[in-house]
VEXGUKE-800728 format. One record per residue (C-alpha): residue in three letters; x negated, y, z negated. Coordinates in steps of 0.001 Angstrom, whole numbers, padded with zeros to 6 digits, always signed. Each point is the difference from the previous one (the first is absolute). Layout:
! VEXGUKE-800728
alaXYZ
...
This chain:
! VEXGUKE-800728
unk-147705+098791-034117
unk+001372-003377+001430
unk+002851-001298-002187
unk+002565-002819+000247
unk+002893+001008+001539
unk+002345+001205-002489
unk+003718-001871+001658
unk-001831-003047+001098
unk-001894-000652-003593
unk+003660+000866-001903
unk+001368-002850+002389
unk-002784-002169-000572
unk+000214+000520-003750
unk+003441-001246+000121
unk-000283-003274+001289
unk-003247-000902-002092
unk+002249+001557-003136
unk+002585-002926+000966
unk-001367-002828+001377
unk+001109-001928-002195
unk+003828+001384+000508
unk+001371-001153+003127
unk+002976+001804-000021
unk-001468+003257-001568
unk-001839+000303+002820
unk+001772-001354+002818
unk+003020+002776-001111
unk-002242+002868-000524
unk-003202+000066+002359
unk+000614+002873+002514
unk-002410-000249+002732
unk-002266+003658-000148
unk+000375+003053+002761
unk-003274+000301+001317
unk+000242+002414+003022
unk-003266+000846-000092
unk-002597-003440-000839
unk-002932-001420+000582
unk-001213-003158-001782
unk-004145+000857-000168
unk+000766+003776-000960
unk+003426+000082-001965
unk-001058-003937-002276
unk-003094-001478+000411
unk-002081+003772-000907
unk+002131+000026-002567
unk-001275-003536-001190
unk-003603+000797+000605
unk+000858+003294-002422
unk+001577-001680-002647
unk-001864-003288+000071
unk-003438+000842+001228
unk-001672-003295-000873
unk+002918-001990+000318
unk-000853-002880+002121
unk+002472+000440+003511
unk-001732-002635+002143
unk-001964-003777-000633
unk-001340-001843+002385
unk-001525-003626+000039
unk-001549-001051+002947
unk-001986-003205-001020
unk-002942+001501-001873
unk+001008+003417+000565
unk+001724+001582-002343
unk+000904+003870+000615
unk+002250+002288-002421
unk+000940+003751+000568
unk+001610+002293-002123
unk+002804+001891+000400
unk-001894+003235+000887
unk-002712-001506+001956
unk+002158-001739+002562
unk+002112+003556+000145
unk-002933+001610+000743
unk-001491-002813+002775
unk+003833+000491+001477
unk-000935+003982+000362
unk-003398-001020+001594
unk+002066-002379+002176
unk+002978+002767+001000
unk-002851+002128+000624
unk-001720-001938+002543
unk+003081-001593+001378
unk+001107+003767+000953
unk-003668+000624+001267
unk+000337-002772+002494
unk+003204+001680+001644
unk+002581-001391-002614
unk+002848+001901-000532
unk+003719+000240-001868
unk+001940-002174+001299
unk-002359-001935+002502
unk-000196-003886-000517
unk-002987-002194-000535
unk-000323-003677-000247
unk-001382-001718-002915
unk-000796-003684+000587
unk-002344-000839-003387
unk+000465-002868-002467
unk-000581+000745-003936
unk-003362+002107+000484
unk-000529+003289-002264
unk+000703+002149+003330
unk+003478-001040+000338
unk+001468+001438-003295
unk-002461+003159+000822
unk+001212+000881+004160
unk+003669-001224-001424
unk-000200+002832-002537
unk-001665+002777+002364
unk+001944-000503+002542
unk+003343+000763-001927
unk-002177+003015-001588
unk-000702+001036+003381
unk+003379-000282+000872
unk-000584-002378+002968
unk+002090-003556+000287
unk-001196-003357-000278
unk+000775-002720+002006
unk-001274-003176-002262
unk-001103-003484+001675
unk-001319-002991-000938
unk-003421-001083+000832
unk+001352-003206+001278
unk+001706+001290+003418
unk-000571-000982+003505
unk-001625+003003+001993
unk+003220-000143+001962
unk+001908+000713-003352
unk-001979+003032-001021
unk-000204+001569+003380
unk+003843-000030-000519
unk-000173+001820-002861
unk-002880+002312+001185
unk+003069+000572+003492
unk+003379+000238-002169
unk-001432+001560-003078
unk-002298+002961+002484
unk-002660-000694-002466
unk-002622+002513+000335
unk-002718-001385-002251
unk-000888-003535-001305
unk-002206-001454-002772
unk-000987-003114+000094
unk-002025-002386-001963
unk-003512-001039+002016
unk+000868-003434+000407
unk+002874+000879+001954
unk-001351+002207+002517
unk+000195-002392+002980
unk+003908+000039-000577
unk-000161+003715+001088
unk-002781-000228+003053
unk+003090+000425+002590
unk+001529+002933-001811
unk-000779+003831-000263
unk+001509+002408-002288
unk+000362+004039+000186
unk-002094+000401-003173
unk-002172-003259+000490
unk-000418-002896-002025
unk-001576+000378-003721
unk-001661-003443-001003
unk-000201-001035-003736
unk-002788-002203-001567
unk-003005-001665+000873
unk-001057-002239+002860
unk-001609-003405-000041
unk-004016-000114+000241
unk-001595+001524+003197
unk+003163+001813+001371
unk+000946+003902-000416
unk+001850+000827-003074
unk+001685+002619+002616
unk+001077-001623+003627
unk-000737+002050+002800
unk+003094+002424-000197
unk+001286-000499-003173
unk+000032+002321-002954
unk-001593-000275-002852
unk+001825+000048-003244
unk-003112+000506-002215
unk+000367+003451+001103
unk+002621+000565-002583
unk-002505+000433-002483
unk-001176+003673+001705
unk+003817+001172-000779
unk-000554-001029-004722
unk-000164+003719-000656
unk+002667+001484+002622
unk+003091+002231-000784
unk+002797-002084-001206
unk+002361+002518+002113
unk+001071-001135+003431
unk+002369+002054+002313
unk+003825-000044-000092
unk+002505-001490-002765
unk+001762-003380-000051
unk+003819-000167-000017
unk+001146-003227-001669
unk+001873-001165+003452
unk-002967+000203+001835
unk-001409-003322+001322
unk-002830-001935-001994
unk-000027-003527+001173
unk+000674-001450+002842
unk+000920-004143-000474
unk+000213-002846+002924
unk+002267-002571-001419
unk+000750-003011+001797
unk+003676-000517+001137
unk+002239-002389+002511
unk-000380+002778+003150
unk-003262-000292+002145
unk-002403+002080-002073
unk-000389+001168-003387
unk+002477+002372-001550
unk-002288+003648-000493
unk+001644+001289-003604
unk-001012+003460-001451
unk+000034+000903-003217
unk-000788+003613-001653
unk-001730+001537-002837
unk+002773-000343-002160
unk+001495-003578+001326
unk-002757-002423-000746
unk-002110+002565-002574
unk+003035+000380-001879
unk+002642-002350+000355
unk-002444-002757-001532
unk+001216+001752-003134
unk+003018-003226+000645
unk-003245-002463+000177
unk-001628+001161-003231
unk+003570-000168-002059
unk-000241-003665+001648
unk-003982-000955-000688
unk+000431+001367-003194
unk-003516+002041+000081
unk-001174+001938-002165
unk-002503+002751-000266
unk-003655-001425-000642
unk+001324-003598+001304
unk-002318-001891+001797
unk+001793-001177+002797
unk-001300-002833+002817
unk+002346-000609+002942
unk-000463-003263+002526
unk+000590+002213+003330
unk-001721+000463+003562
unk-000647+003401+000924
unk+001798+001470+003351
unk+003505-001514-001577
unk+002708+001956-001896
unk-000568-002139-003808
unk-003557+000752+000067
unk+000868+004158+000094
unk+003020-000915-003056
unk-002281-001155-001910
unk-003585+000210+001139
unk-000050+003896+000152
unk+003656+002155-000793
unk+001818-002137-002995
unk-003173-000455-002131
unk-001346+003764+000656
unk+003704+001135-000991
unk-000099-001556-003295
unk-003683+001427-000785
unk-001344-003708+000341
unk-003462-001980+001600
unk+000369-001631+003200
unk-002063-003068-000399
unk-001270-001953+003032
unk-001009-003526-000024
unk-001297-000557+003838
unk-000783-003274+001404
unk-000933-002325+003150
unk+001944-002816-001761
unk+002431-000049-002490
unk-001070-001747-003090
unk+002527-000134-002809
unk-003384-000611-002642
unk-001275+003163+001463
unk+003211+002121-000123
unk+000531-001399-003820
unk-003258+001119-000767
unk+000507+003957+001539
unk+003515-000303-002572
unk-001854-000620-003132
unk-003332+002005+000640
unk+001684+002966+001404
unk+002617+000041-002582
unk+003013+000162+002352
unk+003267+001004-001555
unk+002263-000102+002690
unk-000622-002638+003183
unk+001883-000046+003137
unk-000395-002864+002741
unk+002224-001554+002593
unk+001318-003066-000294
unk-002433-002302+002055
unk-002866+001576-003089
unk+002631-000921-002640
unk+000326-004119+001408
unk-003834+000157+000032
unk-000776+000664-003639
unk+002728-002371-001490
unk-002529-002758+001334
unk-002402+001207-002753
unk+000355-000093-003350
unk+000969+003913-001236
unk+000698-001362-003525
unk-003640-000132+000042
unk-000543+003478+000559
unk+000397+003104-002067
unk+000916+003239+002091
unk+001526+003487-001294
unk+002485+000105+002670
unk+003268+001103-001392
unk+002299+000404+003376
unk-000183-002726+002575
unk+001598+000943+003848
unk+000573-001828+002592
unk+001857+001480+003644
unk-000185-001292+003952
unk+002416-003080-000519
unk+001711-001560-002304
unk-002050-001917-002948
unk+000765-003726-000815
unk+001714-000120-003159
unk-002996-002772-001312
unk-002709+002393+000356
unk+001759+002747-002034
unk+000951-003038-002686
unk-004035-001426+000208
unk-001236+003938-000523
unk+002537+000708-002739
unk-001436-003183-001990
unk-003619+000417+001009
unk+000118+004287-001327
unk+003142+000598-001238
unk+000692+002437+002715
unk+003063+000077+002173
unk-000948+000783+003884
unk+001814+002786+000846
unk+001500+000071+004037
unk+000753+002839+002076
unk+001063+000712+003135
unk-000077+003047+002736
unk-001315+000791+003292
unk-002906+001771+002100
unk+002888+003084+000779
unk+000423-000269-004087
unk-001003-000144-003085
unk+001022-002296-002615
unk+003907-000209+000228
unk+000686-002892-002268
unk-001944-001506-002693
unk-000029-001464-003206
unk-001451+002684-002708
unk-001673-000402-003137
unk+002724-000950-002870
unk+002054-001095+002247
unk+001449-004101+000109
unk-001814-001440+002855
unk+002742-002241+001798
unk-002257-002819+001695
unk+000520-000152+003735
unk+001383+004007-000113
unk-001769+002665+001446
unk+001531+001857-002956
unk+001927+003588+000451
unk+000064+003152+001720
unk-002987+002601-001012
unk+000597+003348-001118
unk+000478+002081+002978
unk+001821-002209+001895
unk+003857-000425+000958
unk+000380-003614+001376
unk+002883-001488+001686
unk+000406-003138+001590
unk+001730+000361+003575
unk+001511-003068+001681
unk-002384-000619+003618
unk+002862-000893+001646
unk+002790+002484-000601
unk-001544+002888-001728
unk+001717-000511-003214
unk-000949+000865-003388
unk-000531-003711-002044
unk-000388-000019-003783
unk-001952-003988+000486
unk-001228-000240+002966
unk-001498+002451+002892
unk-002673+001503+001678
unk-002005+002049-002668
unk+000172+003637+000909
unk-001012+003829-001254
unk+002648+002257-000499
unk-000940+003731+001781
unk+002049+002400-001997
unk-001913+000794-001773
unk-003161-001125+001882
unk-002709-001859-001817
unk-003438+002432-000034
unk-001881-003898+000072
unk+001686-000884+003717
unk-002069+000673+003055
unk+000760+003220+002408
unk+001006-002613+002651
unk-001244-002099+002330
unk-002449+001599+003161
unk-000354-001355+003940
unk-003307+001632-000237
unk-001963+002542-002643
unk+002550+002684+001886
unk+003133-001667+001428
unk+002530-001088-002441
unk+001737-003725+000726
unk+003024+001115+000304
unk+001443-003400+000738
unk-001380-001451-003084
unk+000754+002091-002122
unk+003693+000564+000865
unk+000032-003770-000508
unk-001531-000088-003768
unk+001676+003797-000590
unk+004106-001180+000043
unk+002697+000345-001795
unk-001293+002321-002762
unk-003069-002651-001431
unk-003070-001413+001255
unk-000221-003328+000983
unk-002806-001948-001027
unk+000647-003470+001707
unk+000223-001989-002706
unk+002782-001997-001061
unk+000798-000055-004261
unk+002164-001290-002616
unk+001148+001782-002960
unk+001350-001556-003203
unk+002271+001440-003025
unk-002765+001646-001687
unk-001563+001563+003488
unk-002646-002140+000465
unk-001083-000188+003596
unk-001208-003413+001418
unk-001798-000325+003613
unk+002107-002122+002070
unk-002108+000730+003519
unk-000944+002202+002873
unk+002657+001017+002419
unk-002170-000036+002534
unk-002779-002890+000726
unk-003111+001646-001489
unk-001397-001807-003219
unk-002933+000173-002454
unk-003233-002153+000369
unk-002147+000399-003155
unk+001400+003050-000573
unk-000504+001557+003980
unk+002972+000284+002073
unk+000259-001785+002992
unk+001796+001122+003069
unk+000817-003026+001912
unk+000544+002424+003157
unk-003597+000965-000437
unk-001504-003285-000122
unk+002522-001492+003317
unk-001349+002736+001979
unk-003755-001114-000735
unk+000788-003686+000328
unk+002058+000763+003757
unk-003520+001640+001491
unk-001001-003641-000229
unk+000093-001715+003141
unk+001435-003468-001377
unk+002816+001842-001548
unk+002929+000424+001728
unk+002138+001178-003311
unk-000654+000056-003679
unk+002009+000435-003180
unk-001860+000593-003164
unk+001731-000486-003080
unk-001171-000251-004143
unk-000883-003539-000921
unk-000264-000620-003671
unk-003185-000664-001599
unk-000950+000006-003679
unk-003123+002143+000074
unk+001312+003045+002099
unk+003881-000865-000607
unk-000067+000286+003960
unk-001627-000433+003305
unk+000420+001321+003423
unk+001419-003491+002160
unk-000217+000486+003919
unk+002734-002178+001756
unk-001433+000110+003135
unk+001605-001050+003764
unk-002738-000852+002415
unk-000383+001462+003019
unk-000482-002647+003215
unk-003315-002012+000296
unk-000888+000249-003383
unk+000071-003202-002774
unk+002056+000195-003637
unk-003757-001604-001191
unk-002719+001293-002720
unk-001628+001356+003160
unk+002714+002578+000529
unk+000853+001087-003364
unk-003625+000513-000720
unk-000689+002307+002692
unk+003214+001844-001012
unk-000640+000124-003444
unk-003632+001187+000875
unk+002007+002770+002062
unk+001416+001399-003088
unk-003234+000149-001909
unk-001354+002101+002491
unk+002863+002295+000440
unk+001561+000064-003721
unk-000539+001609-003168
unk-001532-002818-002473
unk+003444+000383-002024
unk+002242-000546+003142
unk-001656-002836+001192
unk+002101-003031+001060
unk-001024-002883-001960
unk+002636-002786+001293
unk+001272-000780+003458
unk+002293-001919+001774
unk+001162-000413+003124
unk+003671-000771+001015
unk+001387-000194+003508
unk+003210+002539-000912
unk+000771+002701-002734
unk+002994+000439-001122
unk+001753+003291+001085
unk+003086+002338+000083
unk+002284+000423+002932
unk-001885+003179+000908
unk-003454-001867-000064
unk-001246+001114-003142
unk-001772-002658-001486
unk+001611-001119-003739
unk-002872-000052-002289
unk+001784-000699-002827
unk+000970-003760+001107
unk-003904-000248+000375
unk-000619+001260-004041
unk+003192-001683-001349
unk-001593-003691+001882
unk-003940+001156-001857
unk+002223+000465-003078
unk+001441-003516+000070
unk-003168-001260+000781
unk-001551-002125-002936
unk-003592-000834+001869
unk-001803+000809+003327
unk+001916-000599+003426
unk-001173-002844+001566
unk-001010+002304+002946
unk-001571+002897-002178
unk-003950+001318+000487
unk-001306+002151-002278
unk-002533+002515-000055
unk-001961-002121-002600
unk+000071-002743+002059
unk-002645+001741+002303
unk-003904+001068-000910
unk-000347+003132+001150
């Protein structure tokens, strides 16, 4: 009989015993031995046991509005293992999942670690040329894929084939001529919950492309144990509870939406709610708060500037915890929320090859500004970029390995089977991980973020490689160089900025930057999309020719309007 597994609930138990006990918990929490683990088998059977009709997942889709329990999405995750290993899947093989918030997700998320097989998550929003990346470097051998996306894939073929989710607009196929069809799922309700072989809880479950300053995405892999159970750190944080309803603000395909769209809530016995949507509305999202009775909310910071425009005095909610993670939160909007509900926003911080490593807890005094402190689990140091040192103020924040924390990723990959040995002797030194990011740390151990020590930086809560979106803008003909750096704005706290240098015979006019801006559209993600350009006839660079972006983001920091020479994306109908 399926039970919840005996070191991980003890654990668990723990931290909800002390949330309110920061230093309780921070001094005590052990992180479990789980040698052998598997999330579906070892926790969420042992959920559907205990809590039959406990509501796991809720999702609101317009007028849709679908709810499954606890034992009836455990036993749609059998029917999905089940046919998943009757297509060809096995242990250990990786398939692709590129859905946004659709029931499916949270079902061929869930088989797939049954089965034993690893996922490689991506976001709907993608170029082709993105995803057949990821279909290359992560040896995917399977993808699902929602119908409306099935173009994306036309120039790509897969061991196992391509499994297509949902329906398709009037007078076309529901199934494209060599697709699969996931309705098929349904002939696998009543199959054998056993599948072949055991999971050991350092065997590889996910499988993460996170953006970075080299030429493609970093590939991070996490196991059964790292992401399954070193959220334990991210519940202490959220404060959840079991039988919380819990609503997160996150994209699938990105590392926040599995912390707290599918691991951190299922840990503490909780609903994922969903609240889907073409358009954000804050009226809309208000309304999904009071009606669903949401007790703990979590939304990045771009959300968070959004509602303060309304009036939340006006509205009556249940919510008792209030999160916010991706960048840091103006100190106004946590002020305007605290007066509005009486609720303090609580920040966080950690990483796509982490869980939550610092955050501030419930019962704990929020500093304003701080990210707050070190999670249990966690041994952080700051480390000095330059020489290596050991600051008590100031450093690069970074993971002590001895002992290792279960919640860090196995390392970073070259490919599904090739480990980057390069990059990971680079973030593996000295005895800690190194996360990139630069901290300060006062008397009482509060941790502030000062900055990246690299150039990447947040854009409504996405990350933004500037290497990623220079080598788009240089396929351009009428670019000879770019630069793109984060220009401040007071919606998305940031921008992408292309300084470009022209190459001959073309004109620094609307013309130009138009047809290079269009460029990007066509060739870009929606979130990395470059959305103000200028051109300049020299960037500044070191002696070795590397260009200095940070003269370009100190000069957009100064700035207190729009250079004279600026076009904008919004400028344009497209």
């Amino acid at each position: 009989m399926p039970s919840l597994n005996p070191h991980l609930r003890t654990a668990r138990d723990f931290l909800v015993q002390h949330r309110d006990d920061y230093d309780v918990a921070y001094a005590g929490f052990s992180w479990p031995d789980l040698p052998l683990f598997n999330f579906a088998t070892d926790w969420f059977d042992g959920l559907a046991e205990e809590d039959p009709d406990g509501l796991a997942l809720w999702v609101l889709d317009g007028d849709s509005d679908t709810r499954l329990t606890f034992a009836q999405l455990a036993d749609r995750s059998v029917a999905v293992a089940q046919y998943l290993h009757h297509l060809g899947l096995r242990r250990g093989d990786r398939v692709l999942v590129v859905l946004g918030n659709v029931v499916p997700l949270w079902e061929v998320m869930l088989g797939a670690i049954r089965l034993g097989a690893v996922v490689i998550p991506a976001t709907p929003q993608l170029a082709p040329a993105d995803l057949a990346d990821r279909v290359a470097r992560g040896d995917a051998r399977l993808l699902v894929a929602d119908r409306a996306d099935v173009d994306k894939f036309a120039a790509l073929e897969l061991p196992l084939g391509r499994l297509v989710v949902g329906s398709a607009p009037a007078g076309e196929p529901d199934v494209p001529e060599g697709w699969l069809d996931y309705r098929r799922v349904d002939d696998f309700v009543h199959a054998d919950r056993h599948l072949p072989g055991v999971s050991r809880g350092d065997d590889p479950v996910l499988l993460y492309f996170t953006s970075g300053t080299t030429a493609r995405p970093k590939l991070v892999e996490h196991s059964q144990t790292s992401y399954p159970v070193g959220h334990l750190s991210t519940l202490y944080w959220m404060g959840l509870k079991p039988g919380d309803v819990h609503l997160n603000i996150s994209s699938p395909g990105w590392g926040k939406h599995a912390w707290s769209n599918f691991f951190t809530p299922w840990l503490a016995g909780a609903t994922v709610l969903v609240h889907t949507y073409t358009r954000f509305d804050p009226a809309a999202l208000l309304d999904v708060l009071v009606r669903c009775g949401v007790t703990t909310f979590c939304a990045p910071p771009t959300v968070w500037r959004m509602l303060v425009q309304t009036d939340l005095g006006a509205v009556q909610t249940s919510l008792r915890e209030l999160l916010s993670a991706g960048e840091p939160l103006n100190p106004e909007v946590i002020e305007r929320v605290r007066d509005a509900w009486g609720l303090v926003i609580r920040d966080g911080y950690g990483q796509t090859e982490t869980t939550a490593q610092v955050g501030n807890p419930p019962g704990a005094v929020v500093k304003v500004g701080a990210m707050g402190r070190p999670l249990p689990g966690y041994d952080v140091v700051l480390v000095d970029p330059a020489t290596g040192e050991v600051s008590a103020t100031e450093g690069e924040l970074c993971l002590r390995l001895d002992p290792r924390p279960v919640a860090l990723m196995k390392g970073y990959k070259a490919t599904a089977d090739t480990v980057d040995d390069e990059l990971n002797a680079e973030s593996f030194t000295g005895g800690v991980y190194h996360t990139g990011d630069v901290v300060s740390r006062d008397d009482e151990g509060y941790l502030t973020y000062v900055g990246r020590a690299d150039d990447v930086f947040k854009s409504s809560d996405y990350k933004i490689s500037p290497f990623e979106l220079e080598s788009v803008l240089i396929e351009h003909p009428a670019v000879a160089e770019a630069a793109v750096v984060a220009a401040p704005d007071p919606i998305r706290l940031a921008v992408p900025k292309a300084y470009v240098l022209l190459a001959a015979g073309h004109a620094p006019d609307a013309e130009t930057a138009r047809a290079v801006l269009a460029h990007t559209r066509a060739h870009l993600a929606p979130y990395q999309r470059v959305r103000r350009l200028e051109f300049t006839e020299e960037l500044p660079k070191t002696i070795s020719g590397k260009i200095r972006r940070i003269e370009l983001r100190e000069a957009e920091e100064r700035r207190t309007g729009r250079a004279p020479d600026e076009f904008r994306d919004a400028d344009f109908t497209w």
